[in-house]
matplotlib code that plots the C-alpha trace (Angstrom):
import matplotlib.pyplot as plt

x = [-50.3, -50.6, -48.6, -48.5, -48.8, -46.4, -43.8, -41.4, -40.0, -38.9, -37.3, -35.2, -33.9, -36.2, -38.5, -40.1, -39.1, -35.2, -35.0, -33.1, -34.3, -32.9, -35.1, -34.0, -34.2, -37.5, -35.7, -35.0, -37.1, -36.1, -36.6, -38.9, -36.2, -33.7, -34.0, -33.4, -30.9, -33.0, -29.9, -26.5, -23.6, -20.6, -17.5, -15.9, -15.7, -16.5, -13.0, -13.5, -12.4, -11.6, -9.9, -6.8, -3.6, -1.0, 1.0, 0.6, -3.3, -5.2, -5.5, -9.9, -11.2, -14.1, -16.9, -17.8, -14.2, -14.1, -13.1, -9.4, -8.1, -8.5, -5.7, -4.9, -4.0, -2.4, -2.7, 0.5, 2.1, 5.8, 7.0, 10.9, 12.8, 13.0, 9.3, 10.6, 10.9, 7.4, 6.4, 8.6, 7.5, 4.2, 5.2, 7.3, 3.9, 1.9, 0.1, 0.1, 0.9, 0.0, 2.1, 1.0, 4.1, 2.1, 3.7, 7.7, 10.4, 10.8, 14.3, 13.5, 10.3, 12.9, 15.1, 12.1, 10.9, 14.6, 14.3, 11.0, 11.5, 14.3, 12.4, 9.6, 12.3, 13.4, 9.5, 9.0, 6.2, 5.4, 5.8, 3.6, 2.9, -0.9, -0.7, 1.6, 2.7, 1.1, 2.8, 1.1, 3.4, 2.3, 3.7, 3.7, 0.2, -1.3, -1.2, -1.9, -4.0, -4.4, -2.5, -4.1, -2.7, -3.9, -6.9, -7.1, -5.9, -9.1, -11.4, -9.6, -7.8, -4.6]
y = [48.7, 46.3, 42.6, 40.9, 36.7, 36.0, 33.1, 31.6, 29.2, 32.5, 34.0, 31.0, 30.6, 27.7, 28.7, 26.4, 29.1, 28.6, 25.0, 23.5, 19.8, 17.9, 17.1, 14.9, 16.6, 15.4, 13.8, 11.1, 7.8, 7.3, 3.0, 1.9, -1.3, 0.9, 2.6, 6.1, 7.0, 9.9, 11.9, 12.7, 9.4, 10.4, 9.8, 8.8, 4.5, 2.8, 1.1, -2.8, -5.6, -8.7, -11.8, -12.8, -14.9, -12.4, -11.0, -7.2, -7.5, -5.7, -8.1, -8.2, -8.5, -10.5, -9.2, -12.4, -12.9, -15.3, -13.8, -12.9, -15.5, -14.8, -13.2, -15.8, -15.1, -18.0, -18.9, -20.4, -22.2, -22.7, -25.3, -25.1, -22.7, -24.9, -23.9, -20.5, -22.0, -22.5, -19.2, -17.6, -19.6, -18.7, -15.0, -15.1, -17.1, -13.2, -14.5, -12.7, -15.4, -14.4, -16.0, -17.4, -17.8, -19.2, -22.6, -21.8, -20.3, -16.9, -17.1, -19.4, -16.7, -13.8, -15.9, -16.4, -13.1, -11.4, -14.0, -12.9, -9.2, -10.0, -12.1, -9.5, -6.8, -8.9, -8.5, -5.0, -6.2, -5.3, -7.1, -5.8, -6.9, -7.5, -9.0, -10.2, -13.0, -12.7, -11.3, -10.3, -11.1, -9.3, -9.2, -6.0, -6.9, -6.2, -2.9, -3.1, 0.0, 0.8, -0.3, -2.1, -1.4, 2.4, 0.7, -1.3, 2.0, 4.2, 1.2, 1.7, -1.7, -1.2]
z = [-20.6, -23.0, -23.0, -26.1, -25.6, -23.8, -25.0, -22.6, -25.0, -27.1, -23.6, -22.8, -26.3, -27.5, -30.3, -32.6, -35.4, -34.7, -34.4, -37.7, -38.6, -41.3, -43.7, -47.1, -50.1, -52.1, -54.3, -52.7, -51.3, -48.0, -47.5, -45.3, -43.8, -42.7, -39.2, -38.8, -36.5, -33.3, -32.9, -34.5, -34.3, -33.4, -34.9, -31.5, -31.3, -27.6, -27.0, -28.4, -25.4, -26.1, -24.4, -26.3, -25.3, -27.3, -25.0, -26.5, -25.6, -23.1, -19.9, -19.4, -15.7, -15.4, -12.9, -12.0, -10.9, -7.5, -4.7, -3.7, -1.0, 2.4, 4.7, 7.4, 11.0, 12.8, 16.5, 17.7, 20.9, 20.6, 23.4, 22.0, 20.3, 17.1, 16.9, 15.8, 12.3, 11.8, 12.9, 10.4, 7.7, 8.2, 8.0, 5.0, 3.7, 4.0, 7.0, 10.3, 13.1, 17.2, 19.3, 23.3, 25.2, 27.9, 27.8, 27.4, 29.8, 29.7, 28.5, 25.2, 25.0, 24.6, 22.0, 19.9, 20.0, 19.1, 16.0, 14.8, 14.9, 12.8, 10.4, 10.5, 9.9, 6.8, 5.0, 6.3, 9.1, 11.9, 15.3, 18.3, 22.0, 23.0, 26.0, 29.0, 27.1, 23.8, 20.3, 17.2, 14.1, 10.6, 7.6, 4.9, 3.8, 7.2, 9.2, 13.3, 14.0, 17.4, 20.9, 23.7, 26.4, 25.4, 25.2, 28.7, 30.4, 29.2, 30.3, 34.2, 33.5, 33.3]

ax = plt.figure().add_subplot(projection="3d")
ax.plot(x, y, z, "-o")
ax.set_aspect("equal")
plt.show()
């Protein structure tokens, strides 16, 4: 049994004989200055970007953009129920505020509380006891995952 040579490059489809190059027509002089393109341009044009003030234009991020600004979480200790205010201005500010209630009655504690889960109400946040006397305040742009006192009962705490 007799195998002629053997050409893999024929078997997969990639013979030197079937290749089609484009070759200029002798007739023409090909200059020496201008450079040849390696493969086929495509019609098909990158999209152009550009920073313009028009208000029809594209809007351009820059990657060397500086950072967003910083979520705050404030620590607060209201002594009267007029500190309420403050808490609530913080929260319709996009910053999460935890309350200590360590240092006011238990009554004025409850006022401020039913005031705050109406503010939080108001923004669509969320309002969420983490301790015995200790509140967590967020507004939309923060989620609470999580619940501690979940948490302190697994650990044989609670």
């Amino acid at each position: 049994m007799a195998f002629g040579k053997l050409n893999l490059s024929k078997f997969f489809g990639m013979s030197d004989d079937d290749d089609e190059f484009y070759t200029e027509p002798a007739s023409q002089e090909k200059k020496v200055s201008e450079p040849q393109p390696s493969r086929p341009t495509s019609s098909v044009k990158a999209p152009q970007y550009r920073a313009s003030t028009t208000a029809n234009s594209q809007k351009v991020v820059s990657m060397n953009a500086a950072p967003t600004k910083a979520s705050k979480i404030v620590i607060f200790e209201p002594r009267l129920y007029s500190d309420v205010k403050e808490a609530a201005s913080h929260l319709l500010n996009s910053r999460a505020v935890v309350l200590s209630f360590n240092r006011i009655d238990q009554a004025q504690a409850k006022r401020i509380v039913d005031f705050l889960t109406g503010t939080v109400f108001a923004i669509n946040g969320d309002i969420e006891r983490i301790g015995d006397d200790i509140f967590l305040c967020t507004p939309a742009n923060f989620e609470i995952d999580g619940n501690l006192s979940d948490i302190l009962r697994q650990d044989g705490l609670g």
